[in-house]
Backbone bond lengths (Angstrom), bond angles and torsions (degrees), N, CA, C in turn:
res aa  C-N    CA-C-N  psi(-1)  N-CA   C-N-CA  omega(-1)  CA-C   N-CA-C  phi
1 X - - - 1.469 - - 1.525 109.93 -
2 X 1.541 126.41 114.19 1.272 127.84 149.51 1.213 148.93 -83.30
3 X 1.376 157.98 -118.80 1.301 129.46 161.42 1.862 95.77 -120.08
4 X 1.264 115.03 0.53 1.601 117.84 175.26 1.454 82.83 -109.36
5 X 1.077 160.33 -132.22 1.208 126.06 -141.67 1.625 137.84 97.46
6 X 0.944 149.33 31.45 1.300 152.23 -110.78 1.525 104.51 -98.40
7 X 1.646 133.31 141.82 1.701 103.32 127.22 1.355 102.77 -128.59
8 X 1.084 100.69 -167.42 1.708 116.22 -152.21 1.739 109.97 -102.87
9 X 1.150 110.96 111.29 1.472 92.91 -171.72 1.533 107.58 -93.79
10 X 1.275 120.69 -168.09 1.601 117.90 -153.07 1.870 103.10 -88.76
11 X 0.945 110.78 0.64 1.177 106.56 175.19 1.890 99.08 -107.74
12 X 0.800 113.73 27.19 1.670 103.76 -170.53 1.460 135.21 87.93
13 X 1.501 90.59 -33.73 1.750 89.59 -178.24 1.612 138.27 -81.12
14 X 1.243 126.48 93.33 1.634 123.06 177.83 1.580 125.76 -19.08
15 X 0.938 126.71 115.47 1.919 146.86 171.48 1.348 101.53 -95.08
16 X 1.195 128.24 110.57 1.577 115.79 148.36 1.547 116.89 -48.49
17 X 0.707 100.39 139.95 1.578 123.37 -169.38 1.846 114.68 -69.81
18 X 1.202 107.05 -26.85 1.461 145.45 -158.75 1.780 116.66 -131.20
19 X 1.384 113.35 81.65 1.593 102.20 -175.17 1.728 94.20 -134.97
20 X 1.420 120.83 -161.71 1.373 136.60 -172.81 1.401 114.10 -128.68
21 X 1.437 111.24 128.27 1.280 114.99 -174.70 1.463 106.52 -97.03
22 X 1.319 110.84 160.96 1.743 102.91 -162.82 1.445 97.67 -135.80
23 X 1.493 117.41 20.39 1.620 109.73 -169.64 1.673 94.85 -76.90
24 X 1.352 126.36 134.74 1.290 134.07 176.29 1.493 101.25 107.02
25 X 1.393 122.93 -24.21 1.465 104.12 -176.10 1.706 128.23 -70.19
26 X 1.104 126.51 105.84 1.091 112.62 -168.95 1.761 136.22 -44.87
27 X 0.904 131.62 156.13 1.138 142.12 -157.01 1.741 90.47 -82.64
28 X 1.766 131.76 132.31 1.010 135.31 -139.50 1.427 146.02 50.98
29 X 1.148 119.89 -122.45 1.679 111.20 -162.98 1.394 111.00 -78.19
30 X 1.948 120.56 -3.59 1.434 105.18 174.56 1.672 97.05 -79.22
31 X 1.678 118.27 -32.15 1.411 89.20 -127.60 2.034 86.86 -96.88
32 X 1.597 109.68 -7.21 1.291 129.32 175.45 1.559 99.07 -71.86
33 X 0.876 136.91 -30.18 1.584 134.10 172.39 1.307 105.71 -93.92
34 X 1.270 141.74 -22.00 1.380 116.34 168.57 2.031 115.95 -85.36
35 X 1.325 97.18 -14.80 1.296 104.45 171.34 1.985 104.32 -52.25
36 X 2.034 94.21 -71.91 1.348 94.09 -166.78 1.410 119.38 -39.92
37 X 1.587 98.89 -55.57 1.623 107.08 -163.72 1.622 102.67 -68.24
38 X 1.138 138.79 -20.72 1.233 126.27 149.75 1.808 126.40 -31.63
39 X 1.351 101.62 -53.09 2.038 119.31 -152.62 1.668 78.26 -90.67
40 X 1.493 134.68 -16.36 1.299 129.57 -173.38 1.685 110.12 -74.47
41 X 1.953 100.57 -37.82 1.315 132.58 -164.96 1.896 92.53 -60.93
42 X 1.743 108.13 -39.04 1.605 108.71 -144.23 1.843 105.49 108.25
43 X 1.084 123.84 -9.88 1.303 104.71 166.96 1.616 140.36 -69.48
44 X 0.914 121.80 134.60 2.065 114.72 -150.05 1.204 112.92 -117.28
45 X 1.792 110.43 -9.06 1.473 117.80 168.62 1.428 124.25 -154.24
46 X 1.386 100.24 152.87 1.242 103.28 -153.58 2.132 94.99 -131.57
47 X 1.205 102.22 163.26 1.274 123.85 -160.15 1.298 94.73 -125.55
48 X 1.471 123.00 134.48 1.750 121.99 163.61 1.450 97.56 -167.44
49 X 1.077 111.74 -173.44 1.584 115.59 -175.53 1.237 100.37 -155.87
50 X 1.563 124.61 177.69 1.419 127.46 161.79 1.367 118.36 -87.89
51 X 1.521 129.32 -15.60 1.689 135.28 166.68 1.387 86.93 -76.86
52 X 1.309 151.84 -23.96 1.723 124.57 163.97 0.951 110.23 -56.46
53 X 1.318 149.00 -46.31 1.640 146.51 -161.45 1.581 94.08 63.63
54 X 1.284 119.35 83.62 1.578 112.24 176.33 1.681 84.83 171.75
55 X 0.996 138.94 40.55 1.393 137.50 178.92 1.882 114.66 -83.42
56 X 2.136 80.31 -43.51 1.797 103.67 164.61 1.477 111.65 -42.18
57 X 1.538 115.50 -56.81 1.747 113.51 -176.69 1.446 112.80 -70.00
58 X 1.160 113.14 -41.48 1.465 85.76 179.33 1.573 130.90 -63.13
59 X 1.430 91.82 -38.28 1.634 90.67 174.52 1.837 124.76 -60.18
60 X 1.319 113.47 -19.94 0.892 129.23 -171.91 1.572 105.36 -75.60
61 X 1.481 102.84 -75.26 1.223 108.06 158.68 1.703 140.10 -25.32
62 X 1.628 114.81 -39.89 1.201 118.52 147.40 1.620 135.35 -59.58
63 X 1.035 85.43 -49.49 1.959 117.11 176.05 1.516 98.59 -42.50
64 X 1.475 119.91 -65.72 1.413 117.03 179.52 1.034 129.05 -101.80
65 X 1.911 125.10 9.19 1.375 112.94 133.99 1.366 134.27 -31.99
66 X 1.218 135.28 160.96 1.387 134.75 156.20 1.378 115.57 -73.68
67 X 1.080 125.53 -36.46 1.559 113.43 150.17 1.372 146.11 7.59
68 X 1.350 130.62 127.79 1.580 111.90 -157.96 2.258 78.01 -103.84
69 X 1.423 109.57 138.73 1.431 118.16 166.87 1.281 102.96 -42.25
70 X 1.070 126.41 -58.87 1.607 111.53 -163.95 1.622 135.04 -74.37
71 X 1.826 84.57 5.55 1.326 91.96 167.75 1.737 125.32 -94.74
72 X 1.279 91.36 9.25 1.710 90.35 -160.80 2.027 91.03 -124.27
73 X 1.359 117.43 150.45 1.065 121.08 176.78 1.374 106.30 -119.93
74 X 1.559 102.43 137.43 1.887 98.98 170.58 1.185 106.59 -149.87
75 X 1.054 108.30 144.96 1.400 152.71 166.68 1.508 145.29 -78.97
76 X 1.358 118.23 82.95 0.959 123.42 -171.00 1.539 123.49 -113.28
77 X 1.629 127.01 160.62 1.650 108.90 -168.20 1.802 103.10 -143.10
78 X 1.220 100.20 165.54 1.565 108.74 -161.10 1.893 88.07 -102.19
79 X 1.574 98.19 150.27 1.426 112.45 -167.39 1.175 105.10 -87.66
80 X 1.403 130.17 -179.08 1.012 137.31 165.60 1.504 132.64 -60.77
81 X 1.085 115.80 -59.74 1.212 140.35 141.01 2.015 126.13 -28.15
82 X 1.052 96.69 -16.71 1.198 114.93 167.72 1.589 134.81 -116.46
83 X 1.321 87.49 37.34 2.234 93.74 -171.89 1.421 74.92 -99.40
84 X 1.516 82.93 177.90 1.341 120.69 -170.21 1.761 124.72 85.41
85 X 1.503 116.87 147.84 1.501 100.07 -175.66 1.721 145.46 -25.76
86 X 0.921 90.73 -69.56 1.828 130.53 -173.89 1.465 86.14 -67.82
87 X 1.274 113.75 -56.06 2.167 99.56 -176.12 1.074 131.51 -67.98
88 X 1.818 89.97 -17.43 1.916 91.31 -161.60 1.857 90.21 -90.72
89 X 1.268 117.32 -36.12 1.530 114.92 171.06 1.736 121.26 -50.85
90 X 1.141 95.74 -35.53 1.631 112.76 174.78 1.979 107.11 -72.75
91 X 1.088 107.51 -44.72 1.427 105.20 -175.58 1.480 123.81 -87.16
92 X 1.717 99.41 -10.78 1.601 94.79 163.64 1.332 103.02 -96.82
93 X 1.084 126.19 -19.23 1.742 114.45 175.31 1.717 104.85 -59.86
94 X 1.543 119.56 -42.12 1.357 126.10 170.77 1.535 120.65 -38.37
95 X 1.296 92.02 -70.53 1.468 115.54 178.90 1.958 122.08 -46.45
96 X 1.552 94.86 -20.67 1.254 101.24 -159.13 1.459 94.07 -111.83
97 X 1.309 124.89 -11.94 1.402 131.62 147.00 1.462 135.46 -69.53
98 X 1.392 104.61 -31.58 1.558 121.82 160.81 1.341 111.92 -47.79
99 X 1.651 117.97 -60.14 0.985 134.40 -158.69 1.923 118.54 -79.11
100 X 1.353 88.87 -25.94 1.779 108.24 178.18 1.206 96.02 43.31
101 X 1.433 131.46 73.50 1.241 142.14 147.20 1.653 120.21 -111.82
102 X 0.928 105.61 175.71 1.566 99.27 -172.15 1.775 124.14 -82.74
103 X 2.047 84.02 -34.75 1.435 100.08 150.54 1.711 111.54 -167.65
104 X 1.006 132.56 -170.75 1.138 139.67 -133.53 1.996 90.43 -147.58
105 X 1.238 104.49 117.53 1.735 131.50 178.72 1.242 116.55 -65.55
106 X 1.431 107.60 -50.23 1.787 101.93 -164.78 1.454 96.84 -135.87
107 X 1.235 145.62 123.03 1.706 141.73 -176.03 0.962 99.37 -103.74
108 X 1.758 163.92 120.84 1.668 151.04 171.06 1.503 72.11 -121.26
109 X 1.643 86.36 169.64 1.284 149.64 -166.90 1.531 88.59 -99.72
110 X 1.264 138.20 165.02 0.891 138.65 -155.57 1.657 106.30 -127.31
111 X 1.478 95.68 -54.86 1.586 118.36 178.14 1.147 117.40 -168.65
112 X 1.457 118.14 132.01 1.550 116.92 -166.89 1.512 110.05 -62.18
113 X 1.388 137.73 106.01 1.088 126.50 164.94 1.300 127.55 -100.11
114 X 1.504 103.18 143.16 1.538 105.76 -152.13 1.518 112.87 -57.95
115 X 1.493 123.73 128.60 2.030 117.46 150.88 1.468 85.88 116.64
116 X 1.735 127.24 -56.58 0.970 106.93 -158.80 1.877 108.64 -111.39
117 X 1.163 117.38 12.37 1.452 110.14 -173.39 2.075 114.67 -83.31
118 X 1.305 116.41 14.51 1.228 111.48 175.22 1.329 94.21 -118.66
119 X 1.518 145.89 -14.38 1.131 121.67 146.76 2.053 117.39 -69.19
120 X 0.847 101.35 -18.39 1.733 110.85 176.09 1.790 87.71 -75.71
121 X 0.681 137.19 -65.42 1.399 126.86 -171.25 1.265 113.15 -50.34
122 X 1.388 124.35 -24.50 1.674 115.84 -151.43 1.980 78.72 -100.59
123 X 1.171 124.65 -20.35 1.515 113.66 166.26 1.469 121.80 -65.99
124 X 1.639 110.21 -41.05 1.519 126.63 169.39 1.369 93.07 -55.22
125 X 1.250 154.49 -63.87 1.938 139.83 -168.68 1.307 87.69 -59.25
126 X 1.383 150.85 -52.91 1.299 127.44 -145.05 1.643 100.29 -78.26
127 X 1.435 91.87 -26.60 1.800 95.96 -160.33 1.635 96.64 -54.55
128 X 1.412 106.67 -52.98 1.831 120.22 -171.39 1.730 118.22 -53.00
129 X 1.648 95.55 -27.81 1.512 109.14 168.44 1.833 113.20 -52.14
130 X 1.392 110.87 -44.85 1.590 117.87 -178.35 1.311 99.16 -70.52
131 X 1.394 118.81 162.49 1.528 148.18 -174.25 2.293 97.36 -78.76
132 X 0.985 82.41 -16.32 1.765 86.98 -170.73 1.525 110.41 -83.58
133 X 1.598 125.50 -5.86 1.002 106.19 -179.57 1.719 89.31 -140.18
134 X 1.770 104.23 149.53 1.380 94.31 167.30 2.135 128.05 -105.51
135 X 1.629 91.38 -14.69 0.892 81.53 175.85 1.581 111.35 -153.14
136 X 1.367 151.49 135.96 0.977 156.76 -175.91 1.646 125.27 -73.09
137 X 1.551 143.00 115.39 1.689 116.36 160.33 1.402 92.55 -132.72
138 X 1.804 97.00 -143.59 1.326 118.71 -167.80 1.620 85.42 -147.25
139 X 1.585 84.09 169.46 1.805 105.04 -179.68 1.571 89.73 -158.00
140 X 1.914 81.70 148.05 2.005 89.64 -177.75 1.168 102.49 80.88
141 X 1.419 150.92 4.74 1.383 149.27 -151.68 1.761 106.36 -97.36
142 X 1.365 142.37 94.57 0.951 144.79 -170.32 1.486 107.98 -70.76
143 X 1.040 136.50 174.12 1.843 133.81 130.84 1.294 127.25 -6.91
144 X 1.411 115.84 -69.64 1.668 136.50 178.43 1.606 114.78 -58.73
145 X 1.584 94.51 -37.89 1.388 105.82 -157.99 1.860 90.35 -87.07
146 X 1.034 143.34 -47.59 1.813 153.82 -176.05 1.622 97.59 -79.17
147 X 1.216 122.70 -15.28 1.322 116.41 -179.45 1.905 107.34 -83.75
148 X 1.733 110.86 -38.81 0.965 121.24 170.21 1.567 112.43 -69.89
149 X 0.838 119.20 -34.17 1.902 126.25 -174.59 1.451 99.09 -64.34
150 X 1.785 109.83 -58.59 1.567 98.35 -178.62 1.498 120.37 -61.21
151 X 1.103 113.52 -40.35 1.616 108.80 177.74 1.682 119.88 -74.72
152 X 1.486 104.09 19.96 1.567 101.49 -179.28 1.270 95.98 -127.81
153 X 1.332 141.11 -30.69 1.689 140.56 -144.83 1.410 108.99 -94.92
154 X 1.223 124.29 -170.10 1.555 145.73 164.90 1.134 115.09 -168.97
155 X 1.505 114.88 33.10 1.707 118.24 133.97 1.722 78.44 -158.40
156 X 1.870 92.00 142.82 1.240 98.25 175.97 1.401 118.26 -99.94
157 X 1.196 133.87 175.84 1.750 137.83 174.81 1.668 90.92 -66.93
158 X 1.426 89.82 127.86 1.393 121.87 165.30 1.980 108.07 -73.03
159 X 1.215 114.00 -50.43 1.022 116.55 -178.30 1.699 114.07 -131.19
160 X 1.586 123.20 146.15 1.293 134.13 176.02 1.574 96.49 -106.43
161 X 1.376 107.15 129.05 2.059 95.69 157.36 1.139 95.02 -143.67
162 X 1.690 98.44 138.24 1.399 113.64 -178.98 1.445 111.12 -153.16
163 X 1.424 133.81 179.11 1.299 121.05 -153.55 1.780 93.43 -77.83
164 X 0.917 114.96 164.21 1.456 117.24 172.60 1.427 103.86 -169.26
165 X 1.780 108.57 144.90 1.477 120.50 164.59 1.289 123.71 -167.97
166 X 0.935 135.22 -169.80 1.618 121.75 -174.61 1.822 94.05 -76.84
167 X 1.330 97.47 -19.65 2.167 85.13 -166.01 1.690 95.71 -106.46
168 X 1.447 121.84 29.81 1.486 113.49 146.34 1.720 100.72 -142.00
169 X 1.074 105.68 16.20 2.086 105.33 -177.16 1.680 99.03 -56.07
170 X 1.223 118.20 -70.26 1.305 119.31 -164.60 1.505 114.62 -55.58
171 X 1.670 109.70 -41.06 1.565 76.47 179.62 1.925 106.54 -103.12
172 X 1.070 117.34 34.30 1.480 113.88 152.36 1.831 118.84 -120.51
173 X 1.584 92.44 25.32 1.620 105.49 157.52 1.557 131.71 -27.49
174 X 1.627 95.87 -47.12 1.342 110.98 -164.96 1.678 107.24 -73.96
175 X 1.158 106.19 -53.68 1.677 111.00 175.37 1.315 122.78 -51.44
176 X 1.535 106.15 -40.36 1.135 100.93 149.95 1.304 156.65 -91.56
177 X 1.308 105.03 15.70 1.408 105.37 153.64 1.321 125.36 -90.22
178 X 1.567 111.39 -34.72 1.423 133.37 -161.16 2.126 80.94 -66.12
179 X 0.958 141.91 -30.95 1.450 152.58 -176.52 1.219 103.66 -75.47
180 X 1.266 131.90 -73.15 1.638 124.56 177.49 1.618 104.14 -43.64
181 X 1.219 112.17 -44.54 1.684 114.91 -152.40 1.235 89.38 -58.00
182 X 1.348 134.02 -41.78 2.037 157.15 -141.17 1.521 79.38 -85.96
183 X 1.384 131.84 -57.44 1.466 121.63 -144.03 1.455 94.12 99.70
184 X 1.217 157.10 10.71 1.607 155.13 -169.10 1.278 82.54 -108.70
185 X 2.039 97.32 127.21 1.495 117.80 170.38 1.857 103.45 -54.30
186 X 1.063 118.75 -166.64 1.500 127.25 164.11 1.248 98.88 -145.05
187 X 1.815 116.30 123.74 1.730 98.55 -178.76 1.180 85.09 -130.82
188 X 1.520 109.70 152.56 1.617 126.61 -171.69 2.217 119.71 -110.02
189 X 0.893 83.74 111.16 1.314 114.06 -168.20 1.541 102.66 -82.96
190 X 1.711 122.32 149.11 1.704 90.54 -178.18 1.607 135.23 49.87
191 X 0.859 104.58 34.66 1.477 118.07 -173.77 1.718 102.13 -78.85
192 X 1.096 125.07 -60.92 1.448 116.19 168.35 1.687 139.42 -58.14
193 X 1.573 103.73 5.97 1.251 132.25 -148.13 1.702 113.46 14.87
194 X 1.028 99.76 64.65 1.320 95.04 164.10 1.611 115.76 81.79
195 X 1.664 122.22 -17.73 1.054 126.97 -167.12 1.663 108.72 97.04
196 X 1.535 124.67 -19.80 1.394 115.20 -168.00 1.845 108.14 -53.55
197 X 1.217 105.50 -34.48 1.539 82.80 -168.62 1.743 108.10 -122.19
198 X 1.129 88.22 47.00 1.728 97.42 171.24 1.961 103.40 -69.28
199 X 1.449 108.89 -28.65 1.530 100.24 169.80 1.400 127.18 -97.36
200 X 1.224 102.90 35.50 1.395 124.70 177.27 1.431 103.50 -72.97
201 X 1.438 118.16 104.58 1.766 114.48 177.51 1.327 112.61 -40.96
202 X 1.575 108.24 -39.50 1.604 96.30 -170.85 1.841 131.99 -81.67
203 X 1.171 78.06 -18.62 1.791 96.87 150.73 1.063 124.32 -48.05
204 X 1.560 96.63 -87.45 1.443 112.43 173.11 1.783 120.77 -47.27
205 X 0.924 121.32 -7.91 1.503 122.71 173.08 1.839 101.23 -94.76
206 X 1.381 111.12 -21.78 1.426 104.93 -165.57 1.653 91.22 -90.13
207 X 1.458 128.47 -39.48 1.201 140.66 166.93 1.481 104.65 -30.75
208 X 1.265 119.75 -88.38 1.463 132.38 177.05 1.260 121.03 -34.94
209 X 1.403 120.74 -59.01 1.714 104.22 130.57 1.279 129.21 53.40
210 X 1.787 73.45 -127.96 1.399 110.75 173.58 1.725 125.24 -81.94
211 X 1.736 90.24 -1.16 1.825 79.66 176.17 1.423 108.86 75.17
212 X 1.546 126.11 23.92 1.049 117.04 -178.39 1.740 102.46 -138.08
213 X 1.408 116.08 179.43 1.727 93.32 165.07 1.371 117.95 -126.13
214 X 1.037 118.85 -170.83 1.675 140.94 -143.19 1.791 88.48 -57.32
215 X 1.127 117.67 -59.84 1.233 124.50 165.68 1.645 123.52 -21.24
216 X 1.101 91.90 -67.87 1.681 121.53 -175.62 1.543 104.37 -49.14
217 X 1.114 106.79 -72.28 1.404 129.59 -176.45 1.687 101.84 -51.52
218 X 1.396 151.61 -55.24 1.112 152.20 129.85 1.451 128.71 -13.80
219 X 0.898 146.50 -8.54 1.577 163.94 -78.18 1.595 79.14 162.24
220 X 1.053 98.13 -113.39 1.442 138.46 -162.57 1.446 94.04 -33.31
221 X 1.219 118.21 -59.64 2.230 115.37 177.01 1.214 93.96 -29.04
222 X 1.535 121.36 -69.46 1.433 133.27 -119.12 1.807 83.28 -73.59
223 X 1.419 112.01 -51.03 1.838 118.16 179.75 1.264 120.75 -36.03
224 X 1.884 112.26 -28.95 0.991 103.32 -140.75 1.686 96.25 -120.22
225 X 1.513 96.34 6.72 1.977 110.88 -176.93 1.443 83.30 -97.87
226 X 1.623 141.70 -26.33 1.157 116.88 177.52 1.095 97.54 118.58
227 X 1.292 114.21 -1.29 1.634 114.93 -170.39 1.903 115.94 -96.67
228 X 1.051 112.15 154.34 1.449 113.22 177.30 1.495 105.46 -82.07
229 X 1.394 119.49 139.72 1.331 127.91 171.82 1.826 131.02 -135.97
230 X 1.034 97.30 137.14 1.915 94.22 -168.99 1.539 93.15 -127.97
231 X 1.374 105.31 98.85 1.782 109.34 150.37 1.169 91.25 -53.48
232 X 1.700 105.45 161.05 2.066 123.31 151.19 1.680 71.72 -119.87
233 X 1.713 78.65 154.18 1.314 122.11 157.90 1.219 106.41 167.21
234 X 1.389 118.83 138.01 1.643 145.30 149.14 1.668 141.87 -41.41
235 X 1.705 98.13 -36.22 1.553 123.59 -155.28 1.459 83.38 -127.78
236 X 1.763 74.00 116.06 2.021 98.79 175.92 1.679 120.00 -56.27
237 X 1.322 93.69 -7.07 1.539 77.90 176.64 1.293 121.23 -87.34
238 X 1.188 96.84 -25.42 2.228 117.56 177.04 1.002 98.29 -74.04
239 X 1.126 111.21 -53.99 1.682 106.14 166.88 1.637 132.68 -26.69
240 X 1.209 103.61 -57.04 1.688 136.70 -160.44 2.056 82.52 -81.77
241 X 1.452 110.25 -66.10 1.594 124.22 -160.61 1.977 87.47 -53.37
242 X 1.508 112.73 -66.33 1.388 119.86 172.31 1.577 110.60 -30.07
243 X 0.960 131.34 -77.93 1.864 119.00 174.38 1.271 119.58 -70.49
244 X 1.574 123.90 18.90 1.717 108.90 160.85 1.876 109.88 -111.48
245 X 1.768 70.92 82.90 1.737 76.39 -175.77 1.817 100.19 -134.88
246 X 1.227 102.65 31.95 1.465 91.24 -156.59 2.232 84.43 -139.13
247 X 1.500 99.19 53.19 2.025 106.28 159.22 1.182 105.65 -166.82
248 X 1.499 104.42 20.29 1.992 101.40 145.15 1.261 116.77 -135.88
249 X 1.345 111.25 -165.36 1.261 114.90 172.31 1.350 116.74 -150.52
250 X 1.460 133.30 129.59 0.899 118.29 -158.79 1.998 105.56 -100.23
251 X 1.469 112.30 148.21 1.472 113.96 -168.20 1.281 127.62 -60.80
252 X 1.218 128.31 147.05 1.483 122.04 165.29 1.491 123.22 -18.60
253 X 1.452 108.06 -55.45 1.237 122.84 -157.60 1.800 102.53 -90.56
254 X 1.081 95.83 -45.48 1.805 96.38 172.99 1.948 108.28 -52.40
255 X 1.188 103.96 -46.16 1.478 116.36 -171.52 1.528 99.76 -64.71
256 X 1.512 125.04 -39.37 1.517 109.94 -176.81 1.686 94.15 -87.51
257 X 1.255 140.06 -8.50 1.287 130.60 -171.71 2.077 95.99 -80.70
258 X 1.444 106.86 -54.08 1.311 115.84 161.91 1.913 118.65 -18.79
259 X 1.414 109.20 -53.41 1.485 126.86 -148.73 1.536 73.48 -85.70
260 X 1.089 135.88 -21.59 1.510 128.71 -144.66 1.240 80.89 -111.29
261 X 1.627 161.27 -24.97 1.499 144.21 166.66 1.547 122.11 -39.69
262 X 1.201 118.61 -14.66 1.906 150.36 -146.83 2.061 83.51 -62.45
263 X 1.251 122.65 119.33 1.634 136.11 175.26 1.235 96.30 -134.02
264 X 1.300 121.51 -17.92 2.004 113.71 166.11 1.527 90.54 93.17
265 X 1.436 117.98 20.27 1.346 111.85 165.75 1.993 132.53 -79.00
266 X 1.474 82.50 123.65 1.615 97.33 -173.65 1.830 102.34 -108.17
267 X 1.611 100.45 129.71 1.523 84.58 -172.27 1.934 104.45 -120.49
268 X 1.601 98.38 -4.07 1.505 98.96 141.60 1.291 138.43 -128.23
269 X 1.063 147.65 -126.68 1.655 134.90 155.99 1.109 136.66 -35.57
270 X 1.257 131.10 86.42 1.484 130.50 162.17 1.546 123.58 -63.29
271 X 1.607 113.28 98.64 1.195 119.98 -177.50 1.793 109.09 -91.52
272 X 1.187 109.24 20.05 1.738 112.63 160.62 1.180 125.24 -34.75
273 X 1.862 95.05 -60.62 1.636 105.05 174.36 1.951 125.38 -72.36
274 X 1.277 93.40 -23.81 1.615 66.69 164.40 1.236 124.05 -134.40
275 X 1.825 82.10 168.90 1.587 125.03 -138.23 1.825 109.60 -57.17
């Protein structure tokens, strides 16, 4: 495993496994410098949305890398405020203008919102029909909520991302299986939770370890369940610390001790409750 890295999503197309999330980066020279010094690092994908307001830097930031486009994958997602047919067609044409790319890799859903997100979906198939997008999912997508999508669609989500970590794995088991079973990647969002339990003794003993830190070790699970994962961060050094996760490996037994941290901790939106 390297930090380009690929898997294959159900329509064919390769995801690095390993990209950068940019929610918080500000719009200009923070979030345009964590792009570059990222693609400098070896990083090949990137995560943003249109509720970041920073869609402008990344594209930019790619645009005048030396970089060839087709090496880099991105990811962008439709707001809330924007379901339904007619909006969601309107907001990826937006989005894909923000970005001044030629086209746009991964389109999600943002968050299932209730009544109107299976007509928002039936715009996501048309969207995948154009040359501008390659691949379609959802984010926030529970059990209930992917259980209804499959029994309504005729192209399914290529990819689910939702918060994930060793201290909410167990009890969001179910989604993720009901996702492998689909062929739907699982990509992990919040993966460091935020930093709250970097002083978690049992971390930090698994850290020490491996000679790596709390970070690292978090990271590195998520790579190694098969799952896709996007630290955010801004500051090149998290940056730099964030992709040196790829000259160990962490053990069988550490990895099921990992799965076993699970407190049902959510450290942003829990879309459990809705319907």
């Amino acid at each position: 495993m390297q930090i380009d890295t690929t898997v294959t999503l159900n329509n064919g197309i390769k995801m690095p496994q390993f990209g950068l999330g940019v929610y918080l980066s500000e719009e200009g020279s923070e979030c345009y410098n964590a792009v570059q010094t990222a693609i400098d690092l070896g990083y090949r994908h990137f995560d943003t949305a249109s509720f970041y307001q920073n869609e402008k830097s990344v594209g930019k930031a790619i645009r005048e890398h030396s970089i060839d486009r087709s090496e880099v994958f991105v990811t962008t997602k439709l707001w809330n405020s924007d379901h339904g047919y007619d909006n969601t067609l309107n907001a990826f044409k937006e989005s894909l203008k923000n970005l001044d790319l030629e086209y746009i890799d991964l389109f999600l859903i943002h968050y299932p919102v209730q009544f109107i997100r299976l007509e928002t979906w039936k715009a996501m198939e048309r969207i995948l029909e154009s040359k501008n997008c390659k691949a379609i999912g959802v984010s926030n997508y529970m059990v209930h909520h992917m259980n209804e999508l499959l029994a309504n669609c005729n192209i399914p989500p290529a990819v689910n991302q939702i918060e994930l970590s060793p201290y909410c794995f167990k009890s969001r088991e179910g989604i993720v299986k009901l996702c492998l079973e689909n062929s739907i990647a699982v990509e992990a969002y919040s993966p460091l939770v935020r930093t709250k339990r970097f002083n978690d003794p049992k971390l930090i003993e698994l850290a020490d370890k491996y000679d790596k830190t709390p970070a690292q070790i978090l990271i590195r699970w998520a790579l190694q369940k098969n799952i896709v994962v996007i630290p955010k961060s801004s500051n090149p050094k998290r940056i730099e610390e964030n992709a040196d996760v790829f000259d160990f490996n962490i053990s069988a037994n550490d990895l099921n001790r990992l799965d076993n941290f699970d407190e049902n901790l959510i450290v942003c939106w829990d879309p459990m409750q809705t319907p």
